[in-house]
C-alpha positions as CSV (number, residue, x, y, z in Angstrom):
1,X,-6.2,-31.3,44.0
2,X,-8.8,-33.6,45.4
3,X,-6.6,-36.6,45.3
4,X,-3.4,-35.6,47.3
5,X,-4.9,-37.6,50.0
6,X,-5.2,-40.6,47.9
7,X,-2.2,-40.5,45.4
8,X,-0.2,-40.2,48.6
9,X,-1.1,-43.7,50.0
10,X,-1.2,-45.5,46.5
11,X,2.2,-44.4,45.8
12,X,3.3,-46.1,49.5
13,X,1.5,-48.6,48.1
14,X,3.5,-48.7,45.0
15,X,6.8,-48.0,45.7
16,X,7.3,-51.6,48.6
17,X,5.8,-53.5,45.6
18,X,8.6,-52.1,43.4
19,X,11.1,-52.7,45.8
20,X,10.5,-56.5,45.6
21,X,12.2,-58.5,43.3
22,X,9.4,-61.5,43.3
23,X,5.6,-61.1,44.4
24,X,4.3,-63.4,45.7
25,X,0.3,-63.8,46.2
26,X,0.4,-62.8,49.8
27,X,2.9,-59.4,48.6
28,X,-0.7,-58.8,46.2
29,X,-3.2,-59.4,48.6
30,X,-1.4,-57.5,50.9
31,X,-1.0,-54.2,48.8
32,X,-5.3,-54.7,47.5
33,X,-5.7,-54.1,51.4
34,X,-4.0,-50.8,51.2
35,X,-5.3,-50.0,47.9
36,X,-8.8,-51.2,49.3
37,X,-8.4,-48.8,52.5
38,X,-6.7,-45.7,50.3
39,X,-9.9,-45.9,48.2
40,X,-12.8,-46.4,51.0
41,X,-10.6,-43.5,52.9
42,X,-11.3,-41.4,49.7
43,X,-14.8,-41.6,49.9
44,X,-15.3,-44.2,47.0
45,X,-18.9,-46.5,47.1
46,X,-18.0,-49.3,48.5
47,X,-19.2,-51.7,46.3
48,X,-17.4,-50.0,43.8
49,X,-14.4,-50.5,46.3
50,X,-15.0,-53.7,46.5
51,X,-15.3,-54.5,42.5
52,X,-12.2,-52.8,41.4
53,X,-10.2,-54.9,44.0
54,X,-11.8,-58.4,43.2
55,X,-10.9,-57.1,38.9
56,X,-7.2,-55.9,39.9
57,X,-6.5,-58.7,42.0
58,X,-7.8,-61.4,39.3
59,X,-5.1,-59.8,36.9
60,X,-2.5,-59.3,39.4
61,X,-2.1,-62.8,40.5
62,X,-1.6,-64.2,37.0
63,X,1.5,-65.6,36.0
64,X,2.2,-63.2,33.8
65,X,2.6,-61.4,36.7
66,X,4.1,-63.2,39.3
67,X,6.6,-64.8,36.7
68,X,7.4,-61.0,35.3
69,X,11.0,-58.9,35.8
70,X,9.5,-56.4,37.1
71,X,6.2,-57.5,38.8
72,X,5.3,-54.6,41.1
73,X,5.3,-52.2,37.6
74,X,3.2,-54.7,35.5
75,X,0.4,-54.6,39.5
76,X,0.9,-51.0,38.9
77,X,0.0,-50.8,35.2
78,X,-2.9,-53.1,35.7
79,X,-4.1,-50.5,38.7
80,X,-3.8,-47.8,36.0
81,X,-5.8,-49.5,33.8
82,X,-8.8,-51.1,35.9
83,X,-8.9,-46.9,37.5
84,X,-9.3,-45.3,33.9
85,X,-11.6,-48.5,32.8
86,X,-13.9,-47.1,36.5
87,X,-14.2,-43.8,35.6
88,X,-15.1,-44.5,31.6
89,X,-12.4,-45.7,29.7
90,X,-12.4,-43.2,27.3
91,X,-13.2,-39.4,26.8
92,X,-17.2,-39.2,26.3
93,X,-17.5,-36.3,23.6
94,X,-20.9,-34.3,23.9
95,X,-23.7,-35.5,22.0
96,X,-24.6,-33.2,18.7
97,X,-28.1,-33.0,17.0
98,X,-28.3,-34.0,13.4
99,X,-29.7,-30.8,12.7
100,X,-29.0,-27.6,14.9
101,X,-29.8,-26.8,17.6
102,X,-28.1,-29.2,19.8
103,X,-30.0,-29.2,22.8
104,X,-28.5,-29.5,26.3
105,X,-30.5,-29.7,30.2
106,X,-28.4,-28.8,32.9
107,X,-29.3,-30.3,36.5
108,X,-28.0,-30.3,39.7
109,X,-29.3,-29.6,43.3
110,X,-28.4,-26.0,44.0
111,X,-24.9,-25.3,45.1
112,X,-23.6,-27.6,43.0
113,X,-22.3,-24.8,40.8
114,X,-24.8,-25.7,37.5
115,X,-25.7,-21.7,36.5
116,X,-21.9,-21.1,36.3
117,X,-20.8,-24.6,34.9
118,X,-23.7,-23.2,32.1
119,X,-21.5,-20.2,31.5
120,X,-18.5,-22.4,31.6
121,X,-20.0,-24.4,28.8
122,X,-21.4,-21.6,26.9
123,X,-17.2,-20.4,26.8
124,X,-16.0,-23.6,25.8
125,X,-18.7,-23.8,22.6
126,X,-17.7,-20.4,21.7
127,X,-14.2,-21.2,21.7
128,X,-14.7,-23.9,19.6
129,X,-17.2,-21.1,17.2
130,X,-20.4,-21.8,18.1
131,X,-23.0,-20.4,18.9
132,X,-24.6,-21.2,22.4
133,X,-28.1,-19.1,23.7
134,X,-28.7,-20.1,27.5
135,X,-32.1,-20.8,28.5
136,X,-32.8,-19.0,32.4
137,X,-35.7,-21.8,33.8
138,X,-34.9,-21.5,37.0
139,X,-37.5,-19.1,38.8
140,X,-37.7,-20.1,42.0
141,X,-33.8,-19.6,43.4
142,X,-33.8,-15.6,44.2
143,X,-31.1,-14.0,41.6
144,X,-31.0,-17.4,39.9
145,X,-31.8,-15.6,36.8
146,X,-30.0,-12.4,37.5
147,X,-26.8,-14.5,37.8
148,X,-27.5,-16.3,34.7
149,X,-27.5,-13.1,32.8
150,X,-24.2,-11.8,34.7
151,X,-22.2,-15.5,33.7
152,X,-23.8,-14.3,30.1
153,X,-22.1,-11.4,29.8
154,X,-18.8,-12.5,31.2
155,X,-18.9,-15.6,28.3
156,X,-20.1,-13.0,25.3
157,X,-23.5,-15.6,24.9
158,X,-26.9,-14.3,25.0
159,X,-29.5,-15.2,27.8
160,X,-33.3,-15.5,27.1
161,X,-35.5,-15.0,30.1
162,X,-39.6,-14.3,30.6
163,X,-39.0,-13.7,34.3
164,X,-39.8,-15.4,37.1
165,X,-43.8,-15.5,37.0
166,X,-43.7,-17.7,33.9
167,X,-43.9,-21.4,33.8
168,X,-40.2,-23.0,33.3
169,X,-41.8,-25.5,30.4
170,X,-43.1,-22.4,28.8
171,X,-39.7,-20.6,28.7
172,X,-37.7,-23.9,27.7
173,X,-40.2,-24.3,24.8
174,X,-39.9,-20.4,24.2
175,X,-36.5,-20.4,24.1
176,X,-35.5,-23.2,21.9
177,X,-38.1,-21.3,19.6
178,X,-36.0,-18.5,19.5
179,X,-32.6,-20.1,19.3
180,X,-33.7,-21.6,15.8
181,X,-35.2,-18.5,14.7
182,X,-31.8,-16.9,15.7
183,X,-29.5,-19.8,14.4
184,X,-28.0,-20.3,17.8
185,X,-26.5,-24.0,17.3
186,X,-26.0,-24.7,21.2
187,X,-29.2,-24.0,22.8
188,X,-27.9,-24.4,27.2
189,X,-31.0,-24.7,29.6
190,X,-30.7,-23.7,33.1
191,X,-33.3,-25.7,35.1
192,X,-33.5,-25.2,38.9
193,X,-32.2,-27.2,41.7
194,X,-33.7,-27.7,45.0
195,X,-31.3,-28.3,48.5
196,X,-32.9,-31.7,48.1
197,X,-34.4,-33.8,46.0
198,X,-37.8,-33.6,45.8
199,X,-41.4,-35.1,43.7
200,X,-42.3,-31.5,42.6
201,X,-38.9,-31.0,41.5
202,X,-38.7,-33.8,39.5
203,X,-41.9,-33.5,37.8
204,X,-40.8,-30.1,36.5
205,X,-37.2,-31.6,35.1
206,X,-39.4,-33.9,33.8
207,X,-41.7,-31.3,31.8
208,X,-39.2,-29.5,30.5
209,X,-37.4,-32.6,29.4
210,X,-39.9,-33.7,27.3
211,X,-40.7,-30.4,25.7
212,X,-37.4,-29.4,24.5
213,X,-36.4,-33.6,24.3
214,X,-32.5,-32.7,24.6
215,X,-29.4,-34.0,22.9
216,X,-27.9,-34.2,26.0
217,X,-29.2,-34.3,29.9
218,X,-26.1,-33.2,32.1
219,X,-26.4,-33.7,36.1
220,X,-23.6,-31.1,37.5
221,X,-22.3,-33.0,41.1
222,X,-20.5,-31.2,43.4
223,X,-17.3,-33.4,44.1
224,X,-16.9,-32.2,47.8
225,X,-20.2,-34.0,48.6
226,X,-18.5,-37.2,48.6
227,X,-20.4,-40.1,48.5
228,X,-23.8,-38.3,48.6
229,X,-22.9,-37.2,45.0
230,X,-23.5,-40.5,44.3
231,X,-26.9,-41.2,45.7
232,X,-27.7,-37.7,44.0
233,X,-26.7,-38.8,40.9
234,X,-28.6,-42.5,40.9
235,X,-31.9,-40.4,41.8
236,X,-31.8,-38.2,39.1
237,X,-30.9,-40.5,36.7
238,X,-34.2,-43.2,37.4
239,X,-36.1,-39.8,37.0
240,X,-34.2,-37.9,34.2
241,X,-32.0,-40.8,32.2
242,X,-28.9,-38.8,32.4
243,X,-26.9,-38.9,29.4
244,X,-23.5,-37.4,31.2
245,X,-22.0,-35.9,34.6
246,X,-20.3,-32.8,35.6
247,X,-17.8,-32.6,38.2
248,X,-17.5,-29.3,40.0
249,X,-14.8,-28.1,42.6
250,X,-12.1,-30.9,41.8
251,X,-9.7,-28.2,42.2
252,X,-10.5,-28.1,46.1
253,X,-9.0,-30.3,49.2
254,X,-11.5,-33.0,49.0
255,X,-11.5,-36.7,49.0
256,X,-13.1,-36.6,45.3
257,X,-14.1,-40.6,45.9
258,X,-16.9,-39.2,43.8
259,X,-15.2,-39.0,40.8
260,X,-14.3,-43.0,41.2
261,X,-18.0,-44.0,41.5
262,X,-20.4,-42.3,39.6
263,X,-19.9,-43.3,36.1
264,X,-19.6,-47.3,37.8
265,X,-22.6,-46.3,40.1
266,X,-25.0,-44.9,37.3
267,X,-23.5,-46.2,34.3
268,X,-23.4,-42.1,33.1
269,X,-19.6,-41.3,32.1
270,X,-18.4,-37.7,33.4
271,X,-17.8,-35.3,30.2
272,X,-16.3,-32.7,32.2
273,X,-15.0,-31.6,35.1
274,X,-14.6,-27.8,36.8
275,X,-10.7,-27.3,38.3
276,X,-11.5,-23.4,39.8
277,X,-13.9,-20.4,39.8
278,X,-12.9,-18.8,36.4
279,X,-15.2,-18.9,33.4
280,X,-12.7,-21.0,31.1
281,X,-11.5,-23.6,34.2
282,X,-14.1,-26.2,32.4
283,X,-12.1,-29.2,30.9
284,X,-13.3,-32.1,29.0
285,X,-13.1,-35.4,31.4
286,X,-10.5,-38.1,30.2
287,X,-10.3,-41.4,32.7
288,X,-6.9,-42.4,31.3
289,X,-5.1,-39.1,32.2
290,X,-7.5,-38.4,35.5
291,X,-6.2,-42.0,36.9
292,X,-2.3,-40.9,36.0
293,X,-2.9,-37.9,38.1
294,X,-4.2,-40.2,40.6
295,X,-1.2,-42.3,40.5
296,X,1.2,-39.6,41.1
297,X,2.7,-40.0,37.2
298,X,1.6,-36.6,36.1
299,X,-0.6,-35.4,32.9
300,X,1.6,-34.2,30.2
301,X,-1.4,-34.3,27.8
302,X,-3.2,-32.0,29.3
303,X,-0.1,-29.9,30.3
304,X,0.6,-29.9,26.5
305,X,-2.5,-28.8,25.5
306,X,-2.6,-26.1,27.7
307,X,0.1,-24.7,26.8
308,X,-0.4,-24.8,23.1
309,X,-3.3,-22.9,23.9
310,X,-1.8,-20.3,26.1
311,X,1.3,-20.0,24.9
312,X,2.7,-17.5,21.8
313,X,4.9,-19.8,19.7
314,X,6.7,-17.0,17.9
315,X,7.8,-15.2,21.5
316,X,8.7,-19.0,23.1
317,X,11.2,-19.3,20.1
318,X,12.4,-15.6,20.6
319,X,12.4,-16.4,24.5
320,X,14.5,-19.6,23.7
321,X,17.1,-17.9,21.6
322,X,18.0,-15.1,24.2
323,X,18.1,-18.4,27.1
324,X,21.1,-19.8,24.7
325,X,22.7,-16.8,23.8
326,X,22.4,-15.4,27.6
327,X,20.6,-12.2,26.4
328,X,17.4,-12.6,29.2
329,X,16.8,-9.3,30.6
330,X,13.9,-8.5,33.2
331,X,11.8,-7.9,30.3
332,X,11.5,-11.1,29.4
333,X,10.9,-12.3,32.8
334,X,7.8,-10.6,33.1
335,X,6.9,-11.5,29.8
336,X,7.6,-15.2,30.8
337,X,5.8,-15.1,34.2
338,X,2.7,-13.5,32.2
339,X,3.1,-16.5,29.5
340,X,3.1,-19.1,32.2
341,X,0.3,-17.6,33.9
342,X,-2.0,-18.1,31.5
343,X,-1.6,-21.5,31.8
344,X,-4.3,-20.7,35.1
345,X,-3.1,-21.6,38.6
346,X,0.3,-23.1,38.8
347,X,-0.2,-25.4,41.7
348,X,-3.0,-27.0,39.2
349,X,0.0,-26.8,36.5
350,X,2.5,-28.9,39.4
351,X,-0.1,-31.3,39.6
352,X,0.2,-32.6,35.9
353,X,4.0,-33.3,36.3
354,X,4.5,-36.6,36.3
355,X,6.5,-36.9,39.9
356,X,5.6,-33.6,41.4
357,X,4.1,-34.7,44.7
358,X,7.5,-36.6,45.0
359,X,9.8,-34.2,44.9
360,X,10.6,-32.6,48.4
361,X,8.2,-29.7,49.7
362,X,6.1,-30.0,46.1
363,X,3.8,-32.2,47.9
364,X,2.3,-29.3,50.3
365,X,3.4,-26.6,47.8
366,X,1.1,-23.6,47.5
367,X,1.6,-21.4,44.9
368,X,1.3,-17.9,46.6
369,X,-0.4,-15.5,43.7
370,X,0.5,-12.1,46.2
371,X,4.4,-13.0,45.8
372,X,4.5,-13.3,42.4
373,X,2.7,-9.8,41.9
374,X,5.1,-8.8,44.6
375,X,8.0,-9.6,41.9
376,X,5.7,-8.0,39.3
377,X,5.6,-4.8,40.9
378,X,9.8,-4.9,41.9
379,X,10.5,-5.1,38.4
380,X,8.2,-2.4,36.7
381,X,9.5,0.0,39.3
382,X,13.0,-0.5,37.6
383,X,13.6,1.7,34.1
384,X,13.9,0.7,31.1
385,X,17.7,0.7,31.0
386,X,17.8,-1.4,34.2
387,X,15.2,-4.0,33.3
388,X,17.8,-4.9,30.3
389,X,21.2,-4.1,32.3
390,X,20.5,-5.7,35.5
391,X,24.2,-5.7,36.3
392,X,23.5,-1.5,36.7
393,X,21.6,-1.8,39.6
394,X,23.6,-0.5,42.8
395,X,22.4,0.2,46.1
396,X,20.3,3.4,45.6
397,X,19.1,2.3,43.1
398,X,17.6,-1.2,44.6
399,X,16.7,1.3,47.8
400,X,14.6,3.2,45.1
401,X,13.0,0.2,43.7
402,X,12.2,-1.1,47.2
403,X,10.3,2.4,48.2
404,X,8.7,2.9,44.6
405,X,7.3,-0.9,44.7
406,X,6.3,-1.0,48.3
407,X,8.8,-4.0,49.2
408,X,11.6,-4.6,51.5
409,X,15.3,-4.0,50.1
410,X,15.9,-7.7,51.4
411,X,13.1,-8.2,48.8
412,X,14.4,-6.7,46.0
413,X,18.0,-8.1,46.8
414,X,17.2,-11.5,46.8
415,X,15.2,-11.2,43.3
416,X,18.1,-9.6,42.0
417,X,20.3,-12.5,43.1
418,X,18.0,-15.1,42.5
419,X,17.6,-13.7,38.8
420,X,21.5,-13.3,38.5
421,X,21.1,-17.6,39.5
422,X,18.9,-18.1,36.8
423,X,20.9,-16.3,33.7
424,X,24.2,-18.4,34.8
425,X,22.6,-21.4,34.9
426,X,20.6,-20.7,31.1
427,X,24.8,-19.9,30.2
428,X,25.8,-23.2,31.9
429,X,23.0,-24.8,29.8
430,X,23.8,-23.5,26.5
431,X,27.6,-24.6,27.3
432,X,26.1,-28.2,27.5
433,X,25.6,-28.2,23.8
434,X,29.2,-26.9,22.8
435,X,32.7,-28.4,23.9
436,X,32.9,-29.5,27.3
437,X,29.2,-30.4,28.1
438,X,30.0,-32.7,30.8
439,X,31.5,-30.3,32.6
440,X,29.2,-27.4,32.5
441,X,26.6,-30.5,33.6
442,X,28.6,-31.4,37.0
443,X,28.7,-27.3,37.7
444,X,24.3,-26.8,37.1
445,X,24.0,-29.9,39.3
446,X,26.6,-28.3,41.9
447,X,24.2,-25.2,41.6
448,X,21.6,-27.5,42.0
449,X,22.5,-29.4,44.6
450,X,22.7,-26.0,46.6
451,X,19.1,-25.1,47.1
452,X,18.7,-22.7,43.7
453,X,15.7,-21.9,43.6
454,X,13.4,-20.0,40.8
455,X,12.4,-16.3,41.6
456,X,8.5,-17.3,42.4
């Protein structure tokens, strides 16, 4: 994610102050140096740098603080706070029209990603049964519209285009027109970019602004720019008045200091940000759960939701009951893999468990996609019978599975043993909750304790 960098030294930070019984001033101003260089390293503005510190430090050397049990937890919960209080506070919903349609500008230098954060959007609106039509305005970029269309289709949501040799006002204007003749109650307007900013460009945003006068004026920043996202975002908000921000790529190994300083740089809170390439990797911006993924303390919330979302509540319950009895056959391990899988990457999924860049190896952890279709393709070349009887499978047949899915037979052994692993230890679990839990705890943390490891 595009803090590892940063949640890395703040949790150095962290963990001396809670090793200390007593804090003195010095022990604070000492740790707001690190903090102070963790954040500056991370790309953050450094006024904003230099805000947050002077805030946290005010707090921190209070006597409610100094005087405290536990001091370094109360410096970190004040950190925690004063982070999600930079980047908003609270989850800035989008703005909705009084009367449909609600009318949204996207705008962005090009590269940023805004024709596919449009489709991304578009996707989240229809999820939630709406109704968005997307508005192609930008004629000059070659494709541009071409790829509008294209994100269109992938999303299910119409595109309205006049081409390229038409004015972009005219086609905003045009296009709202036929989004309230259609009853289209998201009307998405994709307005063109330059590689820098520029007076013509500007003038153009500002046209089309003040025909379709939208509900909302979105600025899509590419996080990887660092602190030039910033300066982009200050210019087109004198120009435009930005109502909101978009954060794209804060899925990828970047600094993301961007993040921390453009709502306290331009005053515009981020409503979303982009975690990957796929059309539904769009998620709604909250600063309290953002800043306890900075922190290294996870994000259950949004872990939660996901998986209420991707997850069939009548097979989990099934899938539970044959964990407790012991009755999990190879079957249900794909079925599992393909439930947890929809949850999107599973690196991103490590990310939101509160401790996961802690725990040894997780930190540098990559989540290789090839294996696990490598295990996918081992056990659909076994039958039926074998898939539910794993205890069947001899020799020949694991040399037959090897050849039919293309892997090694040192491949195919060590799934077999490393799914063997796994049903003793669901047995050992389900003894926990009968006689003799205690001891069928000390054996799974014998088990443990000897490098088990899951099949992916």
């Amino acid at each position: 994610m595009a803090f590892d960098g940063l949640t890395g030294r703040l949790q150095n930070v962290f963990n001396k102050l809670r090793g200390k019984g007593k804090l003195t001033e010095d022990d604070v101003n000492e740790a707001m140096r690190e903090v102070r260089l963790a954040l500056l390293e991370a790309d953050v503005n450094f006024k904003v740098v230099k805000d947050f510190i002077a805030k946290v430090k005010e707090r921190a050397v209070g006597q409610e603080v100094l005087k405290s049990f536990t001091p370094g937890m109360v410096v970190i919960d004040i950190v925690n706070k004063e982070l999600t209080e930079l980047m908003g506070g609270t989850q800035s919903k989008l703005a909705k029209a009084n009367k449909p349609p609600t009318v949204i500008m996207m705008a962005g230098l090009q590269g940023a990603g805004k024709t596919t954060t449009t489709g991304k959007l578009a996707k989240l609106l229809i999820k939630q049964n709406h109704k968005p039509l997307l508005v192609a305005c930008d004629i000059y970029r070659p494709a541009a519209i071409k790829q509008l269309q294209v994100v269109g289709e992938q999303v299910k949501a119409p595109v309205f285009s006049m081409g390229d040799q038409v004015n972009p006002i005219e086609i905003a204007k045009a296009g709202l027109a036929q989004a309230k003749e259609n009853g289209n109650d998201y009307v998405i307007v994709d307005t063109a970019g330059r590689l820098h900013i520029d007076e013509a460009l500007m003038q153009e945003l500002q046209g089309v602004r003040d025909v379709i006068k939208p509900d909302e004026i979105l600025l899509v920043v590419d996080a990887m720019t660092g602190q030039e996202a910033v300066n982009v975002a200050e210019s087109f908000h004198k120009q435009l008045e930005l109502t909101g921000v978009v954060l794209t790529k804060l899925d990828s190994d970047t600094r993301g200091g961007a993040a921390l300083s453009v709502k306290a740089v331009t005053g515009c809170p981020i409503k979303f940000a982009a975690m990957g390439e796929k059309m539904d990797a769009l998620e709604p911006f909250y600063p309290e759960r953002m800043a306890s993924r900075i922190l290294g303390m996870g994000d259950m919330l949004s872990l939660i939701e996901k998986a209420q979302a991707g997850i069939d509540a009548d097979k989990a319950a099934e899938m539970e009951r044959k964990m407790r009895n012991a009755e999990f056959t190879f079957d249900d391990f794909l079925e599992q893999m393909s439930q947890v899988r929809n949850l999107g990457p599973l690196d991103q999924i490590l990310d939101m468990l509160p401790g996961a860049g802690k725990l040894k190896g997780m930190k540098d952890m990559k989540i290789d996609e090839k294996q696990i279709s490598r295990i996918e393709a081992i056990v659909r070349s076994m039958t039926k019978e074998e898939k539910q009887r794993p205890e069947m499978l001899n020799a020949s047949r694991r040399k037959r599975i090897a050849e039919g899915s293309g892997n090694s037979l040192q491949d195919v052994n060590r799934l077999i043993k490393q799914f063997d692993d796994m049903r003793k230890m669901m047995k050992q679990f389900s003894s926990m909750m009968g006689p003799g839990g205690m001891k069928g705890m000390k054996g799974l943390k014998g088990k443990l304790g000897k490098g088990f490891k899951f099949p992916f």
